[in-house]
C-alpha angles and dihedrals in degrees: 000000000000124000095258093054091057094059131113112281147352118336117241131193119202130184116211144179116203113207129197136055084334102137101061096145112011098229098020099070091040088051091061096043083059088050097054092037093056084041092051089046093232113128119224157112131272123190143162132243142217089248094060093255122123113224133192161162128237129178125165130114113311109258090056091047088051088053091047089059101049090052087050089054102041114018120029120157115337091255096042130098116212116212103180139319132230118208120198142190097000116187155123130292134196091215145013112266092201137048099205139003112266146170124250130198 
């Protein structure tokens, strides 16, 4: 059983889609999505799309997700300028889909 699956509560799974000035620098956004995502302890994938939006998947116990969220909406990478985020077919999951948080192109 993996570290995040011991946690404290239900696990959740959340899609979302960043807009905004959000990719600044292709990689280099993501990078740092990747960063917060391992340091928050949720597993997932972030990726950007042909509209100039950044999607994504994130699943982990709630409260982690939640903080993920928060740092999705707010923060970002340090050169980006969020606009508003859309977050999508939320719910809980009986285990985690993923082992890690990557990058997809």
């Amino acid at each position: 059983m993996s570290a995040v699956t011991k946690a404290s509560g239900a696990l959740k799974s959340v899609d979302y889609e960043v807009f905004g000035r959000v990719q600044v620098s292709l990689c280099f956004s993501n990078q740092y999505t990747e960063e917060e995502a391992r340091k928050l302890g949720v597993v997932g994938w972030v990726k950007n799309t042909s509209q100039g939006t950044v999607t994504g998947q994130v699943q982990g116990p709630e409260d982690k997700v939640n903080a993920m969220k928060s740092w999705l909406s707010k923060v970002g990478s340090p050169s980006s300028r969020i606009d508003r985020t859309s977050f999508s077919n939320e719910k809980e999951i009986p285990k985690l889909d993923f082992t890690g948080f990557s990058t997809r192109y």
